[in-house]
SEGU-982126 format. One record per residue (C-alpha): residue in three letters; x, y, z. Coordinates in pm, whole numbers, padded with zeros to 5 digits, always signed. Example, Ala and Ser with C-alpha at 12.3 -4.5 7.8 and 13.67 -1.06 7.14 Angstrom:
REM residues 2
ala+01230-00450+00780/ser+01367-00106+00714/
REM end
This chain:
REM residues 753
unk+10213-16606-03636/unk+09979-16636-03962/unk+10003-17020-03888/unk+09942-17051-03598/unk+09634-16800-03599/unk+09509-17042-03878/unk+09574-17329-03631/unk+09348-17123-03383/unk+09081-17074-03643/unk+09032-17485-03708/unk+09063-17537-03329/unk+08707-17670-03143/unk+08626-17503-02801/unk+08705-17794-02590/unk+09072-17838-02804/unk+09136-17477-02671/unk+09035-17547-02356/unk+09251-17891-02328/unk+09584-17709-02456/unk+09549-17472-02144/unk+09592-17737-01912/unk+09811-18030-01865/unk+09764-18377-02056/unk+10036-18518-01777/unk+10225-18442-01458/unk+10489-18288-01715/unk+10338-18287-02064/unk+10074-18065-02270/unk+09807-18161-02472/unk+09956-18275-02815/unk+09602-18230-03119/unk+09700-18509-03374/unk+09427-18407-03637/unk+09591-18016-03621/unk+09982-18175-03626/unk+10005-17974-03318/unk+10330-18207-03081/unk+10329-18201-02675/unk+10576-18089-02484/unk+10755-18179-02232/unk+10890-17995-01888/unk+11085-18090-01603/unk+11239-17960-01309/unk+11543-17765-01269/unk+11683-17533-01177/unk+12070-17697-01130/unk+12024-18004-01349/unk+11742-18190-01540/unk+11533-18419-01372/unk+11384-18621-01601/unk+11132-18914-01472/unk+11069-19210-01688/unk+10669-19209-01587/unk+10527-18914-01741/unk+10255-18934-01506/unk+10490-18999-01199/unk+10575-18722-01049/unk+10783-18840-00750/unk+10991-19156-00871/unk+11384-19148-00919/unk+11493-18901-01216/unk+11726-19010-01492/unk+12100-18966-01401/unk+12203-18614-01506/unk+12518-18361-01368/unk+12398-18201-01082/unk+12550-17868-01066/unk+12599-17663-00804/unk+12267-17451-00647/unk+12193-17154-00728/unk+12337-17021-00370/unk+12615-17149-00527/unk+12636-17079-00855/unk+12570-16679-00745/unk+12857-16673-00521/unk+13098-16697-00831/unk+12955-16360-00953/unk+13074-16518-01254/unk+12792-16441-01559/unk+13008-16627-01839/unk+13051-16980-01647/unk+12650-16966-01535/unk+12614-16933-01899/unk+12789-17241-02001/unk+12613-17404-01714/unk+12301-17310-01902/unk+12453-17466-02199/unk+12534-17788-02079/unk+12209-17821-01906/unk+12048-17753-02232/unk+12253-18058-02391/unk+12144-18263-02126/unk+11764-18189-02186/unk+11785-18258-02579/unk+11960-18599-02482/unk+11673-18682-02239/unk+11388-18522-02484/unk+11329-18199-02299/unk+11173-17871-02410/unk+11146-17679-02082/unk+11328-17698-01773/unk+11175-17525-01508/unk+11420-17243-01367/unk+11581-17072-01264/unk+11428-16916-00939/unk+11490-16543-00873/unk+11304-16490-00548/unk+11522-16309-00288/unk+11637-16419+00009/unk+11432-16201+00256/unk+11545-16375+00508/unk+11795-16678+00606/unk+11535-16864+00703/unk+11389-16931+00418/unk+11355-17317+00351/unk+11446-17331-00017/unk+11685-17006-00045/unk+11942-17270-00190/unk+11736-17269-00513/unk+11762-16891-00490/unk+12043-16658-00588/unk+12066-16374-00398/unk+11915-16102-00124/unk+11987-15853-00397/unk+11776-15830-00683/unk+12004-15685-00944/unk+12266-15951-00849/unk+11994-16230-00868/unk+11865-16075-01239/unk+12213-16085-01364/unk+12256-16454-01305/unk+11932-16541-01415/unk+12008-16399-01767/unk+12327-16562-01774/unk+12157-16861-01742/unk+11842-16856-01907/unk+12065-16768-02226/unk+12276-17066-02194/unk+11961-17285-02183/unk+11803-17116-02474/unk+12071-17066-02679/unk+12058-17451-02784/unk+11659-17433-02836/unk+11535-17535-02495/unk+11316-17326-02275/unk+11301-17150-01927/unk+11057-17134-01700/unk+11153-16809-01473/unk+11036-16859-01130/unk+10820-16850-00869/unk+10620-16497-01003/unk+10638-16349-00706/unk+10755-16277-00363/unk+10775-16658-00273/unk+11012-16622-00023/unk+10933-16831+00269/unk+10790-17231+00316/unk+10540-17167+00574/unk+10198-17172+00451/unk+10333-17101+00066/unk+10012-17280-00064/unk+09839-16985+00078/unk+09959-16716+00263/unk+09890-16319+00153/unk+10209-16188+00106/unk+10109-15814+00188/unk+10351-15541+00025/unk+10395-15160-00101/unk+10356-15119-00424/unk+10743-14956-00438/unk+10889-15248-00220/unk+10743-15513-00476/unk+10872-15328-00810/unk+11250-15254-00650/unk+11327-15555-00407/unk+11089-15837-00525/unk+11006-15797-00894/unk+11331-15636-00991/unk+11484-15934-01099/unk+11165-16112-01307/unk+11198-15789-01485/unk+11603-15838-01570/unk+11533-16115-01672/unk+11233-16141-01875/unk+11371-15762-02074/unk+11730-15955-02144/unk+11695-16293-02155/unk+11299-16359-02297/unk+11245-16668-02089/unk+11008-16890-02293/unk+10771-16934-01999/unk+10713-16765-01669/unk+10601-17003-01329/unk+10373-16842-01079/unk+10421-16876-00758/unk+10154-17067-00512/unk+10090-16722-00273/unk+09881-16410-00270/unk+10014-16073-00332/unk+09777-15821-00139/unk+09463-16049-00141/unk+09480-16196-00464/unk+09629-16520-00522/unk+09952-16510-00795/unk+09753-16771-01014/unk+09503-16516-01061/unk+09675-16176-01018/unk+09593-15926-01362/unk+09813-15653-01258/unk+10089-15918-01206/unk+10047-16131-01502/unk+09896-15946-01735/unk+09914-15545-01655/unk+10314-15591-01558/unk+10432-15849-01693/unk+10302-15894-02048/unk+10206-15561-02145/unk+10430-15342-01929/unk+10767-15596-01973/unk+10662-15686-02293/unk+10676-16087-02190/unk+10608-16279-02509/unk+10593-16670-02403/unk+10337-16843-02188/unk+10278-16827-01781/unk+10259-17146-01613/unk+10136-17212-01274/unk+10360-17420-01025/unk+10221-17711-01005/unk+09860-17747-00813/unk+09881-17307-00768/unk+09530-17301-00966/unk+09199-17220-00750/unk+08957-17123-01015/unk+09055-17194-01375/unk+08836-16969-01532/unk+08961-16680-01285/unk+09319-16753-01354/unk+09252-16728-01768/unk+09098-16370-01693/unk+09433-16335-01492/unk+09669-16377-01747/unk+09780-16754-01662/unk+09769-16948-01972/unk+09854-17307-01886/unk+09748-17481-01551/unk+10012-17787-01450/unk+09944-18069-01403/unk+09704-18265-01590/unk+09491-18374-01672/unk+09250-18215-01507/unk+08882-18291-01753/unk+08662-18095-01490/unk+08884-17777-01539/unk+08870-17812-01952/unk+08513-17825-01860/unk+08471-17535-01667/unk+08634-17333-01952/unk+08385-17463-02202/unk+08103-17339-02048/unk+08255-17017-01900/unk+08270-16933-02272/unk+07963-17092-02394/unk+07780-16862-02073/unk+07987-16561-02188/unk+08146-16563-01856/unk+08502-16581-02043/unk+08579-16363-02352/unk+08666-16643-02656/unk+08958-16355-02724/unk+09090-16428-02384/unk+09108-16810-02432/unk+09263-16776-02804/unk+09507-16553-02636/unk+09598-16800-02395/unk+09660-17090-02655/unk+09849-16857-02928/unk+10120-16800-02640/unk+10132-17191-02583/unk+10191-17285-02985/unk+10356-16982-03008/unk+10644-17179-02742/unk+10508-17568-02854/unk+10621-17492-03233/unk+10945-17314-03118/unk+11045-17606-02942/unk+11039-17783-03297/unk+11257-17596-03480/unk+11655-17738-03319/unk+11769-18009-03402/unk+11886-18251-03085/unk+12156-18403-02953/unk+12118-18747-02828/unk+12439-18757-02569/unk+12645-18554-02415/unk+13010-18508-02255/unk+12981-18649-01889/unk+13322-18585-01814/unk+13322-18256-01925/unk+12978-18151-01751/unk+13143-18288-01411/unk+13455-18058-01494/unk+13245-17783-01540/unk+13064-17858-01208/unk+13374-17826-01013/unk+13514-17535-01196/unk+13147-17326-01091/unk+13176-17493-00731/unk+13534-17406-00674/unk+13438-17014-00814/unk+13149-17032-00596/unk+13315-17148-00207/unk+13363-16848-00049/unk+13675-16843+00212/unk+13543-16625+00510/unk+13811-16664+00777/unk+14216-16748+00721/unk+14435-16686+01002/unk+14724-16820+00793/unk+14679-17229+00761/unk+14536-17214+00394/unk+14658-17378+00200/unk+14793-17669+00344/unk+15134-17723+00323/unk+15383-18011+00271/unk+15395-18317+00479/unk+15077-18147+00729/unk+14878-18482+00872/unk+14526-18442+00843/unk+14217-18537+01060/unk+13892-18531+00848/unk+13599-18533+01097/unk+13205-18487+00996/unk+12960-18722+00856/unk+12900-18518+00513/unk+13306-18602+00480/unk+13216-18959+00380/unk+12812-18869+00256/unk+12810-18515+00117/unk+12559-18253+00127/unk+12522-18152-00211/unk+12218-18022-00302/unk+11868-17943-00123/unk+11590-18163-00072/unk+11270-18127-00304/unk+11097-18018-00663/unk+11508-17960-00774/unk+11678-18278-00638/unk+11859-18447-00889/unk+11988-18821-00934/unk+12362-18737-00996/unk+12594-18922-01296/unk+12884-18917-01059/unk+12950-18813-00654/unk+13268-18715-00580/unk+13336-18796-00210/unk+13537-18520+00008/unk+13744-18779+00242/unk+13840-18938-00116/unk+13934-18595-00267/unk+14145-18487+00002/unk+14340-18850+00009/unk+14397-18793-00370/unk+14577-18468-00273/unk+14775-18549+00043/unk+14831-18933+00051/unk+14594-19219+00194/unk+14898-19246+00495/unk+14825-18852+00600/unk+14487-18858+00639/unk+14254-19014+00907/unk+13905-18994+00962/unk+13643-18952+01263/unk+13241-18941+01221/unk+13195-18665+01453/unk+12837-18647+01359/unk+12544-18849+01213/unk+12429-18633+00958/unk+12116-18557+01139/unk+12021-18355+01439/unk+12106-18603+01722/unk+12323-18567+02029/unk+12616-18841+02057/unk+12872-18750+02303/unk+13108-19046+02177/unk+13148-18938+01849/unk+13286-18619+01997/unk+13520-18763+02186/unk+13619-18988+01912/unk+13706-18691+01696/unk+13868-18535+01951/unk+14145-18837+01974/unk+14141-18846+01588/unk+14235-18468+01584/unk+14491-18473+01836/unk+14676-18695+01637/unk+14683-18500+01347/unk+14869-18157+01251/unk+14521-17965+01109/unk+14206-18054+01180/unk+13933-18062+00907/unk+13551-18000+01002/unk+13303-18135+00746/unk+12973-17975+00853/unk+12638-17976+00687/unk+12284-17903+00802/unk+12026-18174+00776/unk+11801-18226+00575/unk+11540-18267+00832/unk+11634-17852+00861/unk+11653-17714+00518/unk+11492-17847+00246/unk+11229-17712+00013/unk+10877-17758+00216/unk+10988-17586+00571/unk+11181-17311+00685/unk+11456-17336+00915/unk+11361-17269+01272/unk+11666-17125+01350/unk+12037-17005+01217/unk+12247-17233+01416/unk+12450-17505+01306/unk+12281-17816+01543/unk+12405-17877+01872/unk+12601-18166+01810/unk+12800-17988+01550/unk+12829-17673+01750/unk+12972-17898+02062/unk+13207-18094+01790/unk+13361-17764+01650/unk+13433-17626+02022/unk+13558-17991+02149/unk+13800-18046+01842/unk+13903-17644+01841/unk+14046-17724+02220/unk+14286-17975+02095/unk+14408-17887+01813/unk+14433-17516+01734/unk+14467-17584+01358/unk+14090-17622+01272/unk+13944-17583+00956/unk+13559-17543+00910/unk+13415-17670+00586/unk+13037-17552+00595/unk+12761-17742+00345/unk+12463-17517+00399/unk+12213-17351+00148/unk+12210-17002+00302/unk+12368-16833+00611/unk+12451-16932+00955/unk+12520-16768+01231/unk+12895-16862+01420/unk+12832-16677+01781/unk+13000-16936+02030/unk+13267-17101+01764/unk+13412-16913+01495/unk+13713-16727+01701/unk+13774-17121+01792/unk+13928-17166+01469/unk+14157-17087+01181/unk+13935-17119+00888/unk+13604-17128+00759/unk+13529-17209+00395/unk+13156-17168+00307/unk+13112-17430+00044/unk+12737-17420-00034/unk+12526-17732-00159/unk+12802-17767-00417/unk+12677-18026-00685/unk+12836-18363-00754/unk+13140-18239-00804/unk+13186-17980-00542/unk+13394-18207-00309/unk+13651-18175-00542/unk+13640-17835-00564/unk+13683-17857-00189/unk+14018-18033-00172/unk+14139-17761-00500/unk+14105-17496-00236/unk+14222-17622+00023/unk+14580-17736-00096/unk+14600-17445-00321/unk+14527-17614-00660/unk+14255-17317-00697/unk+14281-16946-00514/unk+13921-16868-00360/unk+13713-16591-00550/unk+13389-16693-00470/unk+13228-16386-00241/unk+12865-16366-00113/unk+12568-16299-00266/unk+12368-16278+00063/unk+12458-16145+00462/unk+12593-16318+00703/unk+12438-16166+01075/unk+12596-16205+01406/unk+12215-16365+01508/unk+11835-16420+01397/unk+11703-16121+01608/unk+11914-15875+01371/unk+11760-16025+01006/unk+11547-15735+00875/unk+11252-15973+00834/unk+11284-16083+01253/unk+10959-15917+01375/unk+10745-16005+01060/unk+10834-16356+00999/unk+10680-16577+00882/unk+10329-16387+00950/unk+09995-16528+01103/unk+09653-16537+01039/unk+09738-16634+00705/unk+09948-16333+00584/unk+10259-16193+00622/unk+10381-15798+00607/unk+10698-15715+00464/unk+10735-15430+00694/unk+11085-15398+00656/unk+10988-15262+00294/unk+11287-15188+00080/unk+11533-15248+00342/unk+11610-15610+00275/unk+11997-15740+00334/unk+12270-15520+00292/unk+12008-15195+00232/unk+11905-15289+00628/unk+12206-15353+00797/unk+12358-14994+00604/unk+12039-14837+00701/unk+12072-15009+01109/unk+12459-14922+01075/unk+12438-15273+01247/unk+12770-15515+01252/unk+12730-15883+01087/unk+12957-16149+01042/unk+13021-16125+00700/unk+12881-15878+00469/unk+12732-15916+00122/unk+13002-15919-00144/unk+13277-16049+00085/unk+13549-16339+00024/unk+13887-16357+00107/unk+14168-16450-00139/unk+14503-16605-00107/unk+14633-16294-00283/unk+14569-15907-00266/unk+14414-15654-00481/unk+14493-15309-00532/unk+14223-15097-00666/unk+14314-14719-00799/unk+14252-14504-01108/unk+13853-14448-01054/unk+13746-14297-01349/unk+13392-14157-01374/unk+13251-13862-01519/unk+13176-13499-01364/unk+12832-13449-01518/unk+12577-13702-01704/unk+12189-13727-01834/unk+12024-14041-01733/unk+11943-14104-02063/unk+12299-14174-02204/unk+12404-14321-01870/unk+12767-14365-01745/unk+13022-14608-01798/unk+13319-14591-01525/unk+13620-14760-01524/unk+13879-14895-01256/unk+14224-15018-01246/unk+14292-15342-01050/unk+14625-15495-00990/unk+14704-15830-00824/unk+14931-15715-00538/unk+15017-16074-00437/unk+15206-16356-00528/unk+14959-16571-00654/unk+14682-16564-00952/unk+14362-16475-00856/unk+13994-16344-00985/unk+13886-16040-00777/unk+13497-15918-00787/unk+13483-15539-00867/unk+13099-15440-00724/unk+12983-15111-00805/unk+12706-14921-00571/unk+12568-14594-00635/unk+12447-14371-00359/unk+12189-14100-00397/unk+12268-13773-00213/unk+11897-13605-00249/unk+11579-13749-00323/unk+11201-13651-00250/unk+11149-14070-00169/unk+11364-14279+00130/unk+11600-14469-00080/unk+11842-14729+00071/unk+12171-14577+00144/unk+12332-14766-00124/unk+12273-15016-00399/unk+12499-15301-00631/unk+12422-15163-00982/unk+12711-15323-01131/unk+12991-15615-01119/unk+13273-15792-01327/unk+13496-16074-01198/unk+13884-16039-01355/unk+14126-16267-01348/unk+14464-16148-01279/unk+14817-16307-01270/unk+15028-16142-01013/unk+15183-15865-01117/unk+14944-15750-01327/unk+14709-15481-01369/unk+14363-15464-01563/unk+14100-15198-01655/unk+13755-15267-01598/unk+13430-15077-01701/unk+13143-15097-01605/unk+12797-14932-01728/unk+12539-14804-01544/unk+12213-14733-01742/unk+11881-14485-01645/unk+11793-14798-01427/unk+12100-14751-01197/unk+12039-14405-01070/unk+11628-14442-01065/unk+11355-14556-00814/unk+10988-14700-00861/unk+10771-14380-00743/unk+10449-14502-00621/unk+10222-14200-00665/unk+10342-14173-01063/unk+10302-14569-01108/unk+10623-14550-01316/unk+11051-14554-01244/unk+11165-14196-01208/unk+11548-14001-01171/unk+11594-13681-01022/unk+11818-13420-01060/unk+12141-13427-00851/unk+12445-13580-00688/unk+12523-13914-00649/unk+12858-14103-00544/unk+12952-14425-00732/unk+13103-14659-00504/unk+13384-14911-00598/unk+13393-15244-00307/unk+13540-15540-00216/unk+13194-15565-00064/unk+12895-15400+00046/unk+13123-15243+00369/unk+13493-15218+00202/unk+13450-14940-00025/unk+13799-14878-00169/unk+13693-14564-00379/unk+13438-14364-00446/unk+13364-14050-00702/unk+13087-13833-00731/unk+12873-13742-01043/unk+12621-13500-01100/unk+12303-13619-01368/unk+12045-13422-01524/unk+11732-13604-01510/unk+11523-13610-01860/unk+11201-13702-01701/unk+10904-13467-01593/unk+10762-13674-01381/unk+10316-13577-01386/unk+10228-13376-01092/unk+10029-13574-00841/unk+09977-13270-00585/unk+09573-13240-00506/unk+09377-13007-00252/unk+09450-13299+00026/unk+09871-13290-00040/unk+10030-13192+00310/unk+10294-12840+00284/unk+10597-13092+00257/unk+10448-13232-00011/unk+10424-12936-00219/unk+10746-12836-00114/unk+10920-13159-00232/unk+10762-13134-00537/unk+10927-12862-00721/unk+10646-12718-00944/unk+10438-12735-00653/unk+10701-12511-00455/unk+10702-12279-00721/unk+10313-12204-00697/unk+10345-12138-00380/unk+10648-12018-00322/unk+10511-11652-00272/unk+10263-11762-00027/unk+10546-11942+00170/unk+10741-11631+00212/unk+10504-11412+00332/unk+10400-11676+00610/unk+10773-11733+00725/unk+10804-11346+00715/unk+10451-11347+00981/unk+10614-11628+01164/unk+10938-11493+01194/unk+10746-11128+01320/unk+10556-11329+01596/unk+10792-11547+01704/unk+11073-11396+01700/unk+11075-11283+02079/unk+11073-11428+02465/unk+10710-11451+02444/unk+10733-11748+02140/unk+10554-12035+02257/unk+10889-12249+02259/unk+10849-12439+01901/unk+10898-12402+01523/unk+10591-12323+01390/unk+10716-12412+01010/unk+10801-12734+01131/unk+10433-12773+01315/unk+10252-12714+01014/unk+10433-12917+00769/unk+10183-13229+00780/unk+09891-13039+00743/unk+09697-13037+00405/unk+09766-12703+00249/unk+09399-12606+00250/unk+09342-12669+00619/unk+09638-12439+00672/unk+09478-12148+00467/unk+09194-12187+00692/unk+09361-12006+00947/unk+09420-11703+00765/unk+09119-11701+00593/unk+08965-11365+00752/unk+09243-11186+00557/unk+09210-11385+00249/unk+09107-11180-00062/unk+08909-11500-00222/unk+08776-11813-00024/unk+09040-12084+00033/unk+08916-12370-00239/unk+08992-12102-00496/unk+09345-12004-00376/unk+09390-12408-00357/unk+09271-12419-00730/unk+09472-12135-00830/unk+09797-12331-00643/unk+09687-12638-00863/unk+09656-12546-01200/unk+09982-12371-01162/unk+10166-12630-01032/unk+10024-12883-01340/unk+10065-12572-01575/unk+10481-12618-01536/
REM end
């Protein structure tokens, strides 16, 4: 630090000023005189795509792996392979002369709709954190940085540039900025990327409580925020909001604008120096690895398939999988012979490799058992003779298998998806083929969830393979002839339709803003909440084995300061190997807040021969049992009961245990002469000041309404929304003192305790 404060010290204005914004579409501002190096940053988040033209910011990227997407790469709920992902990624960057690769994204998946959720990992923010560590500490581990993205609640296409996301305070800290906060606490990305919307009026760019109040001093965020690239409005606006590099560059009328914001005394110098001591502070760190120059190709594209094939989640089985013996075999789609692999966008990568899925499956079952029909064109046209070309094609054959994928004209970063449906040529394919030859097997190439009303009781199987990388095609055929067991489980909701997403009525907002009036109930927390069916919940995925889960240990009693750490016995029931998920969810009896009904605080994937039994802890920590209270601005526990629930997925709970905790907090009392009677009752020191009072007026009400003359009503329950004062005001002929001073009396009690 004593260096680089001296490096500050020798620094002109205008050198300050150029360091805070780009010298190229992916470089910084390098100061020769000062020995102070550029560097450079490039997309992400599955792969590194490095351009030639420094200045280019659209032409073909240097081949590199493409591994799977993060929809992907979360379905394997698998924290040690997203790590070595992370890893190799990082080897790929020194070879190609990378500091920072920009990723990974943790914005949740609000709603299916959402144009780029394939860059995203989850609808659950815990889940989404999790991953995110896993692989920001692969990439850093080998001295190249992260740039944790987009800060915050990006979560649609439609007007991203600009639209006001408006949201609760409490919403925004649990569901939206949960996991930034895993992941900049565990992980210590070197930079954080802001996103391109507003948050209540303010644009993210230039948002102090978001950059500055939360995330630097209240997370403790050491490195340097970034904007996404073109998110800056007003340069000198965004420095006073905590954003200390604007991308790209160069931009010589911004450097300007700085220099005489601080020559006016319209910026604070302190804020400026601030600004550049987090940018060395990440340029020098960058210096001190040493790289590598190549890297194993063949063993990236292994590890691609291996996170793939833990990632394809097997929804439906009705017995065909895997295939078996001498079975002839119809491959029908377009994205059989051209894959969908990966979304359209900032992330798309130029691939070292493409494994083809026709290929893959003729490497497993012979070239002579396997035909092939089009069935499709790979974009969202009608063409009745491909259908009926498929049809003949699957007649023919003993199992039919259905290569779908949507377009890219559908979902791809820049838009949102208008709908869930696969198109209507695929749709029309699947129930054509289905009639023919009972044996169908649906391979689905899609970035986030679909809805299956009007095809999926058609057929046999469905295998949800994701944008699944370069080498996911592979992966594919592993699965399907039993070379790998499925483990892969979801990491978002499947619904039956569009009109039961939580986010339906609200999305994707108008007059240039958009209410998340679903608040806290995103995903799994809505459909528990609706007690609404879906197609397939969060957390599920079949196996070709069984697990037994049994021996639930957890303790009776616990203070939210040491936490709890439970165990669980699982035991592969089948005959064949297998990794099962364990997902733990706590439930809160009690609590003077709405909380969801239920909430993943906890996972580990085991792998288990069959036969054989492991134990598996898991911790939970003060964060698992707590919720962000609005009114004290901070994360609080209560005192109580609450059940710890061991699933399959969010709705197959196989046990469950309750635990008492003792909270150590004392949360500050927030009651004032406008809190309503259930507020002082739900607060407990404010029960306990007026406790007496509340007594003696259910006594009187129980006196004058306890007859046939009552006026047909509750009159506790009538007066519970009204301010305490305003209550007191009815009684005040027989009060002793006037009602402000039996109000302050109630009050400096209750903040007395």
């Amino acid at each position: 630090m004593e260096k680089i404060n001296t490096l500050i010290s020798r620094m002109t204005l205008e050198e300050k000023a150029a360091l805070c914004t780009g010298a190229s579409a992916w470089t910084t501002v390098g100061i020769d005189r000062l020995n102070i190096p550029s560097i450079f940053m490039v997309d992400g988040p599955h792969g590194v795509r490095r351009v030639k033209d420094e200045f280019d910011m659209s032409e073909k990227s240097r081949p590199a792996t493409c591994f799977p997407t993060a929809a992907c790469a979360s379905a394997t709920w698998n924290t040690d392979l997203i790590r070595q992902m992370g890893e190799a990624m990082a080897e790929e960057a020194h070879a190609f002369d990378v500091d920072i690769l920009l990723g990974p994204g943790v914005n949740i998946k609000r709603t299916p709709l959402g144009g780029r959720n394939f860059e995203y990992y989850s609808e659950d923010p815990f889940l989404s954190g999790k991953m995110a560590v896993s692989l920001i500490k692969g990439i850093q581990s080998k001295g190249v940085g992260t740039s944790l993205k987009h800060f915050a609640a990006n979560n649609q296409e439609y007007q991203r540039f600009s639209i006001d996301t408006i949201v609760d305070q409490r919403t925004l800290r649990e569901i939206y900025l949960y996991a930034f906060e895993i992941a900049v606490k565990e992980a210590k990305p070197w930079a954080v990327m802001c996103a391109y919307n507003k948050i209540n009026g303010d644009y993210c760019s230039e948002h102090h409580q978001l950059l500055v109040d939360i995330l630097k001093d209240e997370w403790g965020f050491e490195g340097f925020v970034v904007s996404d690239w073109g998110a800056v409005h007003d340069r000198v606006k965004s420095l006073k909001g905590g954003l200390d590099l604007e991308m790209p560059g160069p931009q010589d009328r911004r450097v300007k604008a700085v220099v005489e914001a601080v020559k006016s005394g319209d910026l604070d110098i302190e804020i400026l120096d601030e600004a550049v001591r987090r940018i060395l502070r990440i340029v020098f760190k960058a210096q001190e690895v040493e790289r590598n120059s190549s890297f194993d190709k063949e063993a990236h594209h292994a590890l691609a398939r291996e996170i793939a094939s833990e990632g394809i989640v097997l929804l439906k089985n009705d017995g065909i999988l895997p295939l078996k013996g001498e079975t002839q075999i119809a491959v029908i789609g377009h994205s059989a012979v051209e894959p969908r692999y990966q979304g359209g966008g900032s992330s798309n990568i130029n691939p070292i490799q493409l494994d083809i899925p026709l290929d893959e499956i003729k490497k497993h079952a012979g070239e002579e058992r396997v035909t092939y029909a089009q069935g499709d064109t790979g974009k969202d046209i009608f063409d009745q003779s491909l259908i009926d070309e498929a049809v003949e094609v699957a007649k023919s054959a003993d199992v039919a298998l259905l290569f779908l994928a949507l377009p890219a004209s559908i979902e791809s970063e820049g838009y949102d998806r208008e709908n869930l449906h696969l198109t209507q040529q695929q749709i029309l394919l699947v129930q054509a083929v289905s009639k023919v030859q009972p044996e169908s097997v649906v391979i689905l190439n899609t970035g986030s969830a679909v809805t299956m009303s009007g095809w999926i009781d058609e057929v046999k199987v469905v295998l949800q393979a994701w944008l699944m990388g370069q080498a996911g095609a592979g992966a594919i055929a592993d699965i399907l002839f039993g070379k790998i067991n499925p483990s892969g489980k979801l990491a978002e909701t499947f619904p039956i339709k569009l009109e039961d997403t939580p986010a339906y009525i609200n999305f994707p907002g108008d007059a240039g803003e958009v209410r998340y009036g679903e608040g806290l109930y995103v995903g799994y927390r809505y459909y528990d909440a609706k007690k609404m069916p879906v197609q397939f919940p969060f957390g599920f995925g079949l196996s070709y084995t069984t697990f037994k889960y049994s021996n639930l240990q957890v303790a009776d009693a616990f203070t939210d300061i040491e936490g709890l750490t439970i165990s669980v016995d699982i035991t592969n029931t089948g005959k064949a190997p297998g990794k099962e998920i364990v997902q733990v969810y706590v439930h809160d009896h009690e609590a003077s807040l709405s909380r969801p009904i239920k909430a993943l605080k906890g996972f580990a994937k085991v792998k288990l021969a069959p036969g054989e039994t492991k134990t598996v802890s898991i911790p939970l920590d003060f964060r698992s049992f707590a919720f962000y209270h609005p009114d004290y601005k901070n994360w609080i526990t209560e005192d109580g009961d609450f059940d710890i629930l061991i699933g399959a997925s969010s709705q197959d709970i196989r046990l469950q245990a309750t635990t008492k905790m003792t909270s150590s907090l004392k949360p500050p009392c927030v009651l004032d002469s406008e809190s309503t009677l259930r507020e002082w009752i739900a607060d407990p020191r404010g029960y306990a000041a007026i406790k007496p009072m509340m007594l003696e007026m259910q006594a009187m009400f129980n006196q004058e309404f306890d007859s046939d003359e009552g006026i047909g009503m509750d009159p506790m329950g009538m007066i519970m929304d009204m301010r305490l004062d305003s209550i007191l005001m009815f009684q005040q002929h027989a009060l002793p003192i006037p009602v402000d001073d039996i109000v302050d009396g109630f009050l400096r009690e209750a903040h007395s305790m």
